[in-house]
C-alpha positions as CSV (number, residue, x, y, z in Angstrom):
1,X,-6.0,71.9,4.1
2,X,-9.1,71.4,5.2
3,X,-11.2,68.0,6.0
4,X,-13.5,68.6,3.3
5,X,-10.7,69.1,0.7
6,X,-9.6,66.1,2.5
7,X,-12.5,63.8,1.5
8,X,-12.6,65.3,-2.1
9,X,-9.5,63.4,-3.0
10,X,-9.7,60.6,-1.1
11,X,-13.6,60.2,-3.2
12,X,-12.2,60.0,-6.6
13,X,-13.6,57.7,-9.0
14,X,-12.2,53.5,-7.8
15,X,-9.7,52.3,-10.6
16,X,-10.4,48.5,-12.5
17,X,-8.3,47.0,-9.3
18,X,-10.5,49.1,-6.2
19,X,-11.9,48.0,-3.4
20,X,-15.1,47.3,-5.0
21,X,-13.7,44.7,-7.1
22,X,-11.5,43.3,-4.3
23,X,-15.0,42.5,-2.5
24,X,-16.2,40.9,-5.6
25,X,-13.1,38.1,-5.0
26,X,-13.1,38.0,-1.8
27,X,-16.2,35.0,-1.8
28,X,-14.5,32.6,-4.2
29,X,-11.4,32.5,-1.8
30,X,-13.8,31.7,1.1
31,X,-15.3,29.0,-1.2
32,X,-11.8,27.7,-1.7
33,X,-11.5,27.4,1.6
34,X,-14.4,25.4,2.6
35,X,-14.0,23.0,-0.4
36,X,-10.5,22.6,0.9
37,X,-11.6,22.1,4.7
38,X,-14.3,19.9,3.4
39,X,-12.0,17.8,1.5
40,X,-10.1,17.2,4.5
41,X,-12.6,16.0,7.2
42,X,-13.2,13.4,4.0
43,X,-10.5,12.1,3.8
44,X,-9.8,12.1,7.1
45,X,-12.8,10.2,7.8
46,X,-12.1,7.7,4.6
47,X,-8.5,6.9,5.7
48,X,-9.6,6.5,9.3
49,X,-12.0,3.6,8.3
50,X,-9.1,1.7,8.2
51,X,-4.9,1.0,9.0
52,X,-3.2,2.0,6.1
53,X,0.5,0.0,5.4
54,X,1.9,-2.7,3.7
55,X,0.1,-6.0,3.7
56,X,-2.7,-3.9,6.3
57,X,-5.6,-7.1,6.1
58,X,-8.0,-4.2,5.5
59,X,-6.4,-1.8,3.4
60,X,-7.7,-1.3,-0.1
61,X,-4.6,0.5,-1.2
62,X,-2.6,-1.0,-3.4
63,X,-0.2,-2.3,-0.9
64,X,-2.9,-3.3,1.4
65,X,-4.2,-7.1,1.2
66,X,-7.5,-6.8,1.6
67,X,-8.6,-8.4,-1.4
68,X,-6.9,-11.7,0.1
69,X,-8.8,-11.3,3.5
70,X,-12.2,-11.0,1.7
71,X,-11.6,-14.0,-0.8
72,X,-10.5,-16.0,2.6
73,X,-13.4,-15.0,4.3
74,X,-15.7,-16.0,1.8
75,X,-14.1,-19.7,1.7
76,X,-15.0,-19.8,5.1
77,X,-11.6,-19.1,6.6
78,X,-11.6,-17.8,10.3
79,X,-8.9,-14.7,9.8
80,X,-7.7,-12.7,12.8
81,X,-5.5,-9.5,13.3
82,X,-2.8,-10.2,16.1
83,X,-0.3,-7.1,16.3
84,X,1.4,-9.1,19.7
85,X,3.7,-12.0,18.9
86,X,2.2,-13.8,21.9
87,X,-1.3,-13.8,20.1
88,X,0.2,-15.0,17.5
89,X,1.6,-17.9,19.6
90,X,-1.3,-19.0,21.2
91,X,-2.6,-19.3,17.3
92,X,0.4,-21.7,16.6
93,X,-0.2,-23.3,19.7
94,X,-4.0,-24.0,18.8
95,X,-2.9,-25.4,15.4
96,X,-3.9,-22.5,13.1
97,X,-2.0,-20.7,10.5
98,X,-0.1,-17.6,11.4
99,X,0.9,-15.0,9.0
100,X,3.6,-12.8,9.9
101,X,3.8,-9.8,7.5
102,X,7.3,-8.4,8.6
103,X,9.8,-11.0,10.1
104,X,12.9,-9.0,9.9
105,X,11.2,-6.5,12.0
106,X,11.0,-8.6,14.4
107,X,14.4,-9.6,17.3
108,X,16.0,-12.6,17.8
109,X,13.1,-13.4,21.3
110,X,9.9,-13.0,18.9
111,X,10.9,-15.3,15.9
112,X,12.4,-18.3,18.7
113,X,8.9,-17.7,20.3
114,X,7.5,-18.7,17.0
115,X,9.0,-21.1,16.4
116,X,8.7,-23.2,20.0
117,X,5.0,-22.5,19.5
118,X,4.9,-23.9,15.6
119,X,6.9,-27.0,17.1
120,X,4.7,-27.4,20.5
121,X,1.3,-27.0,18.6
122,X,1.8,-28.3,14.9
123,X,0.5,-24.9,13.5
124,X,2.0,-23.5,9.9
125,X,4.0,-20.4,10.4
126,X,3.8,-18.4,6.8
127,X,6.9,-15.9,6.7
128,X,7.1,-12.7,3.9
129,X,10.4,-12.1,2.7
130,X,12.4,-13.1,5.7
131,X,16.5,-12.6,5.7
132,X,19.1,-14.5,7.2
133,X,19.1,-13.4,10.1
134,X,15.6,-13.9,10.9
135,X,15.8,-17.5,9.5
136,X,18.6,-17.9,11.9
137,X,16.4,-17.6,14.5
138,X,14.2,-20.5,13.5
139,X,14.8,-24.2,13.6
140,X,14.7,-24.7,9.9
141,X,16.7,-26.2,6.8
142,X,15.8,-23.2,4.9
143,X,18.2,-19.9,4.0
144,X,18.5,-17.4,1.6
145,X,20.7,-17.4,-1.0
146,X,20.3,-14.2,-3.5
147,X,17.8,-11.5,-4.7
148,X,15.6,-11.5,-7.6
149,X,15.1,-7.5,-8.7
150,X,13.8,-7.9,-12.2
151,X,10.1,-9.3,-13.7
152,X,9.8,-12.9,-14.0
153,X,7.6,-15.5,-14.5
154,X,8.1,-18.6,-12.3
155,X,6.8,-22.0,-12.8
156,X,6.6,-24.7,-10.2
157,X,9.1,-27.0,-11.1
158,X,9.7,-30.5,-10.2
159,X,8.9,-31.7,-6.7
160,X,6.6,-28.9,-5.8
161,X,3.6,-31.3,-5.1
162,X,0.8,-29.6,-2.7
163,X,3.4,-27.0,-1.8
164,X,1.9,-24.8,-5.4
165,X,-1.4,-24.8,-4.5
166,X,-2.8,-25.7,-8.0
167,X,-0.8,-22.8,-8.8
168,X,0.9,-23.5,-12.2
169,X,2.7,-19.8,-12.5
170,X,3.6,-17.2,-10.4
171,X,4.8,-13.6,-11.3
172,X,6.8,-10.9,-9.4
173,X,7.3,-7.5,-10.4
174,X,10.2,-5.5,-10.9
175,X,12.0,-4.3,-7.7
176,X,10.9,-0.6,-9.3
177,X,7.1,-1.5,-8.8
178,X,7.5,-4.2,-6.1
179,X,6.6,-3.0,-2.2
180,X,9.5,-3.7,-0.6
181,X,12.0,-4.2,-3.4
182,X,13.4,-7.5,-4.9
183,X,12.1,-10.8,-4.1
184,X,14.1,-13.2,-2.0
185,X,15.4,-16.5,-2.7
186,X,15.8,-19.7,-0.9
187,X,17.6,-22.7,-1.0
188,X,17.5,-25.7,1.6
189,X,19.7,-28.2,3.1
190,X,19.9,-31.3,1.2
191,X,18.7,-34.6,2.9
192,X,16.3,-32.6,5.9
193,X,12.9,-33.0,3.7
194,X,12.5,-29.5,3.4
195,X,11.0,-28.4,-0.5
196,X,11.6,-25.4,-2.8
197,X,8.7,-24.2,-5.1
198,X,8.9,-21.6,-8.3
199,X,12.7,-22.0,-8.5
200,X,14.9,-19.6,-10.6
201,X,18.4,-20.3,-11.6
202,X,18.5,-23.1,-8.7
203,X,17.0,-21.1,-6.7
204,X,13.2,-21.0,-5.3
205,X,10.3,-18.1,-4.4
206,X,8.9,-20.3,-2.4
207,X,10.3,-22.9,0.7
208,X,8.7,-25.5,3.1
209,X,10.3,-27.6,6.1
210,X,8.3,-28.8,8.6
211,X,5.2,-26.6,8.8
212,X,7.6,-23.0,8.4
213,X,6.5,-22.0,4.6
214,X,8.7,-18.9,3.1
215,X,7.9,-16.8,0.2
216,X,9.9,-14.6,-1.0
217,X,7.7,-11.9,-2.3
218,X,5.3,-9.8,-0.4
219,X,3.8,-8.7,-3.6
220,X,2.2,-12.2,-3.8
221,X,-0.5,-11.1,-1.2
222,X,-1.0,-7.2,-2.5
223,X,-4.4,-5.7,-3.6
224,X,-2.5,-5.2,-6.7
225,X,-0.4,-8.5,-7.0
226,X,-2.2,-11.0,-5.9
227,X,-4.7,-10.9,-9.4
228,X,-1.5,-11.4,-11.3
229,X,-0.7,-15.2,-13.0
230,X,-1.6,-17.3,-10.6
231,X,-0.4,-15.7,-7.2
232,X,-3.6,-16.1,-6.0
233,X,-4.1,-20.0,-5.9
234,X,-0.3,-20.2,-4.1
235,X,-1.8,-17.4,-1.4
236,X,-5.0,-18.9,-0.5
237,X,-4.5,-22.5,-0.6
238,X,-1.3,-21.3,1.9
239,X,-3.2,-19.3,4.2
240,X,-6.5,-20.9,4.2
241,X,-5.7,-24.8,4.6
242,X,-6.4,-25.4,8.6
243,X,-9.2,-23.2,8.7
244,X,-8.3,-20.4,10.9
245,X,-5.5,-17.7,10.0
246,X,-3.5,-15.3,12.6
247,X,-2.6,-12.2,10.3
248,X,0.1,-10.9,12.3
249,X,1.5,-7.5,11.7
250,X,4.6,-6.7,14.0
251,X,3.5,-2.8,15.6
252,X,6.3,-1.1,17.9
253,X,3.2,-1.5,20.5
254,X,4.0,-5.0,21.2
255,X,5.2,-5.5,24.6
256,X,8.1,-7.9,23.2
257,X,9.1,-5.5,20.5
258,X,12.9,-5.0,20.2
259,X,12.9,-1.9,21.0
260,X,10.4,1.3,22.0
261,X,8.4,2.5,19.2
262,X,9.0,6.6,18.4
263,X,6.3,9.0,19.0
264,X,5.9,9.4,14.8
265,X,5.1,5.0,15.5
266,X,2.4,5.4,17.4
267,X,0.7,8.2,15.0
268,X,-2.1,6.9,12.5
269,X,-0.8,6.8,9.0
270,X,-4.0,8.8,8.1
271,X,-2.6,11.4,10.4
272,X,-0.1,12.7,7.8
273,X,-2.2,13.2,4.8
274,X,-5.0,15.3,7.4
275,X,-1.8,17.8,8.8
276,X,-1.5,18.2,4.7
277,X,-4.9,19.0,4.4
278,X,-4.9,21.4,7.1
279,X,-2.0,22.7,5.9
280,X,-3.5,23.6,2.2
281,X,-6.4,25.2,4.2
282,X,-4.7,27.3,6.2
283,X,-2.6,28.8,3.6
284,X,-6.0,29.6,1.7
285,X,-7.2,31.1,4.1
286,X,-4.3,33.2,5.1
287,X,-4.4,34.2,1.3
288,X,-7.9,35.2,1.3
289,X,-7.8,37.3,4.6
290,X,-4.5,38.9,3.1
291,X,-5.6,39.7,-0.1
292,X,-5.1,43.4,-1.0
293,X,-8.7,45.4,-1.8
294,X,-7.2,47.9,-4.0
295,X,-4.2,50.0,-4.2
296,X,-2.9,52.5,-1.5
297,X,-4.6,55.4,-1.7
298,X,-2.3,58.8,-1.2
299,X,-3.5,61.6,0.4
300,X,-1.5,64.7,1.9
301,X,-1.5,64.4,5.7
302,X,-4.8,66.9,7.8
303,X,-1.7,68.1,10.0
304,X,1.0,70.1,9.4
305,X,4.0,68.5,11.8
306,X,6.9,71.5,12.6
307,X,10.4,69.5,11.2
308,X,11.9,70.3,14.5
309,X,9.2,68.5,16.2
310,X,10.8,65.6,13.9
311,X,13.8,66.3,14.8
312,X,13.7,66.0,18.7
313,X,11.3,63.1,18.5
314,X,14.0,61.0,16.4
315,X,16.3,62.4,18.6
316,X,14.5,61.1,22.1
317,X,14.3,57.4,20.3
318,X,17.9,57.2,19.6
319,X,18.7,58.7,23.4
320,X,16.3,56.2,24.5
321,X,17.8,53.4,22.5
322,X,21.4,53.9,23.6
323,X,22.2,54.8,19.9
324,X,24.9,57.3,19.6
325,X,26.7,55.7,16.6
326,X,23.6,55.9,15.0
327,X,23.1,59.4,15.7
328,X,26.6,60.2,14.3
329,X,25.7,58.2,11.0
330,X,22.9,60.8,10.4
331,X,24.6,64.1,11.3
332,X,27.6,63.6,9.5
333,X,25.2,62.0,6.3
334,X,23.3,65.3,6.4
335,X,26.7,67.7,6.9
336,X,28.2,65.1,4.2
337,X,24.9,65.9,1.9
338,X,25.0,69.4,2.6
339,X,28.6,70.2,2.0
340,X,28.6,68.4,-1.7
341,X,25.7,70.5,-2.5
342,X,27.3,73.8,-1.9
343,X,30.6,72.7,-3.3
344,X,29.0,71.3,-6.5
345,X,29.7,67.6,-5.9
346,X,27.3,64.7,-6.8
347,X,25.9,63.1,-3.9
348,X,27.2,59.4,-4.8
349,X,30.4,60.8,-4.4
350,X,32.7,59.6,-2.0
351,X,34.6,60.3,1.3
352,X,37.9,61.0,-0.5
353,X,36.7,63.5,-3.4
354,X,34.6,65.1,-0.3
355,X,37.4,65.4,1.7
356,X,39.6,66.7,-1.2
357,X,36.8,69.3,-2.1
358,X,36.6,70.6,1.4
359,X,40.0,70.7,2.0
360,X,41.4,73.9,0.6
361,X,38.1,75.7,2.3
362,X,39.2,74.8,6.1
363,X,42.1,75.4,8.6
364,X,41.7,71.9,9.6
365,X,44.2,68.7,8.3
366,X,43.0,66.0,6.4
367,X,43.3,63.6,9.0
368,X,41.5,65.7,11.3
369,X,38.7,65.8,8.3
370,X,38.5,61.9,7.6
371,X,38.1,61.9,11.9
372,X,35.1,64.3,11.4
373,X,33.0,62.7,8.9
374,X,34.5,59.4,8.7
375,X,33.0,56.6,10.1
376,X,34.9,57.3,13.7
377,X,33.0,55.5,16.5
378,X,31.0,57.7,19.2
379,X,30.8,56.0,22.4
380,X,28.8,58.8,24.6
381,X,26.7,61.4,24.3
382,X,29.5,63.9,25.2
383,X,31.3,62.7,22.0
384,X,28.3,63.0,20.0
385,X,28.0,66.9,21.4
386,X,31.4,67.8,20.7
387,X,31.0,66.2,17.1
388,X,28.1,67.8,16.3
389,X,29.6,71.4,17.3
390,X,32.4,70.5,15.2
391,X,30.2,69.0,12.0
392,X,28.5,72.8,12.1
393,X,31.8,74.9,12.9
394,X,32.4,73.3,9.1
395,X,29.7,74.1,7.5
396,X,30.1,77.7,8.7
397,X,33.4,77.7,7.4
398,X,32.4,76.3,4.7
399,X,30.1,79.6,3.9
400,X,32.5,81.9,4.7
């Protein structure tokens, strides 16, 4: 055929789903993709404005506690963020107040740091939801007693005093919408001086000996718990009464840290919500610059290829790949193919009715047939000679 034939087909008239009207997509999927790496560097750039967690003094996420730094700032409370527990020292040591967001995260050498600081410089040492164990560390009358998972209102109670903070009810969520679960609750030991605030069932939220105040809740001091009731007169007449406030948040950075903080530690929190980000835009973008343009076009070759041309070059690849079961596999398919034509078999017949057709046509037994084009291994190229000799000595026996 010649090349202008050739072109003749190939022009036809483009269908509803050519090329043409691939082109005509092709820009909203780029437009996809900017938006999408857009949206990324935004965000990006939003999040890293400031440390997202729980109880982060500038996060304006939910669990962040901004809102608490701001309202102390503007009542003219010094705040500070220490992530070292000897920062937070020296603040005890200077007589301020030290927050410490996370005391269970912190071993056995950091809390009794704490609390020889709190004794040495007469500071206040404000703990979230510590456990027994960190308690244990501290010289204190106070220890927890049970868990509080469900919503509840809490009043002060009898004895509270200054310890409420003009606060005359306190709410907690349920462990469901609470950051870190159910509340904790304290008791002390009789006849030290230590107090209990907000109790429930004999129990309290809130616990003060000697200048170490406990609450149980962390969602008093979230953006989104500390509006609720009164949470936020207990928080800020805590936190704000000497003046200056340590916020302390425990980071696997600290040199005193129990143990070494993981690679994924020392990774912003921002960073995971970017990789999604980049993610999204490169799968766009894949999609756009795989998008088909139109269907295959199909067109009879320009050159006319000789099938033993075929032949020898499949040949040459399996010689070259060390093939000679594979070889085997396709003489004996096209002998098998062959043979059922002539003998009027269908071809998804199988070995046995081929074998019984071809028996009464050949000198040779059945066992020697099942051998021949049975799935017998070839392990040279000497076997695969010999078996295609024998595959066309059967054929011609066949016509006969």
């Amino acid at each position: 055929m010649s090349g202008e034939s050739v072109l003749l087909r190939a022009g036809t008239a483009p269908s509803a789903d050519s090329p043409t009207d691939g082109a005509r997509r092709r820009p909203w999927m780029t437009v996809l993709v900017v938006i999408a790496v857009l949206a990324a560097v935004l965000a990006s750039v939003a999040r890293g404005l400031y440390r997202d967690g729980p109880l982060e003094p500038d996060a304006p996420t939910a669990g962040g506690s901004k809102a608490v730094v701001q309202v102390l700032g503007d009542l003219g409370v010094e705040v500070t963020v220490d992530r070292h527990t000897s920062a937070a020292a020296d603040a005890l040591r200077g007589g301020g107040t030290v927050l410490v967001t996370e005391p269970n995260a912190l071993s056995g050498e950091q809390l009794a740091l704490l609390d020889e600081a709190r004794a040495d410089g007469g500071g206040r040492l404000v703990l979230v939801a510590p456990d027994g164990e960190a308690l244990s560390w501290l010289d204190t009358a106070i220890y927890p007693v049970g868990m509080h998972g469900d919503e509840a209102l809490l009043e002060p109670g009898a004895g509270c005093g200054d310890l409420a903070g003009g606060a005359r009810m306190l709410e907690i969520p349920q462990e469901n919408d609470s950051l870190r679960g159910p509340a904790y609750l304290y008791r002390t030991v009789e006849g030290t001086g230590a107090r209990i605030c907000f109790p429930l069932d004999n129990w309290a939220l809130v616990a003060e000996d000697d200048g170490l105040v406990v609450l149980g809740s962390a969602d008093l001091l979230t953006n989104a718990g500390v509006g609720r009731a009164d949470n936020s007169a207990l928080v800020l007449s805590t936190l704000g009464a000497e003046g200056t406030l340590s916020w302390y948040v425990p980071s696997p950075n600290d040199p005193m840290a129990a143990a070494e903080g993981t690679l994924l530690a020392h990774i912003p929190s921002w960073a995971g919500p970017l990789l999604l980000w980049v993610l999204l835009a490169a799968v766009l973008a894949l999609l756009a610059l795989s998008h088909r343009l139109g269907p295959v076009v199909v067109e009879p070759m320009p050159v006319t290829v000789r099938a033993q041309e075929l032949v020898l070059g499949r040949a040459r690849l399996l010689q070259r790949a060390g093939a000679p079961d594979a070889a085997a596999r396709s003489l004996r398919a096209a002998t098998a193919t062959r043979l059922a034509d002539r003998l009027g078999l269908r071809r998804t017949s199988t070995l046995d009715h081929l074998l019984a057709a071809v028996g009464p046509h050949t000198d040779l037994s059945p066992e020697q047939l099942r051998t021949l084009l049975g799935p017998t291994p070839v392990t040279g190229d000497d076997a695969l000679v010999r078996l295609a000799r024998d595959l066309d000595r059967l054929e011609k026996e066949i016509d006969r």
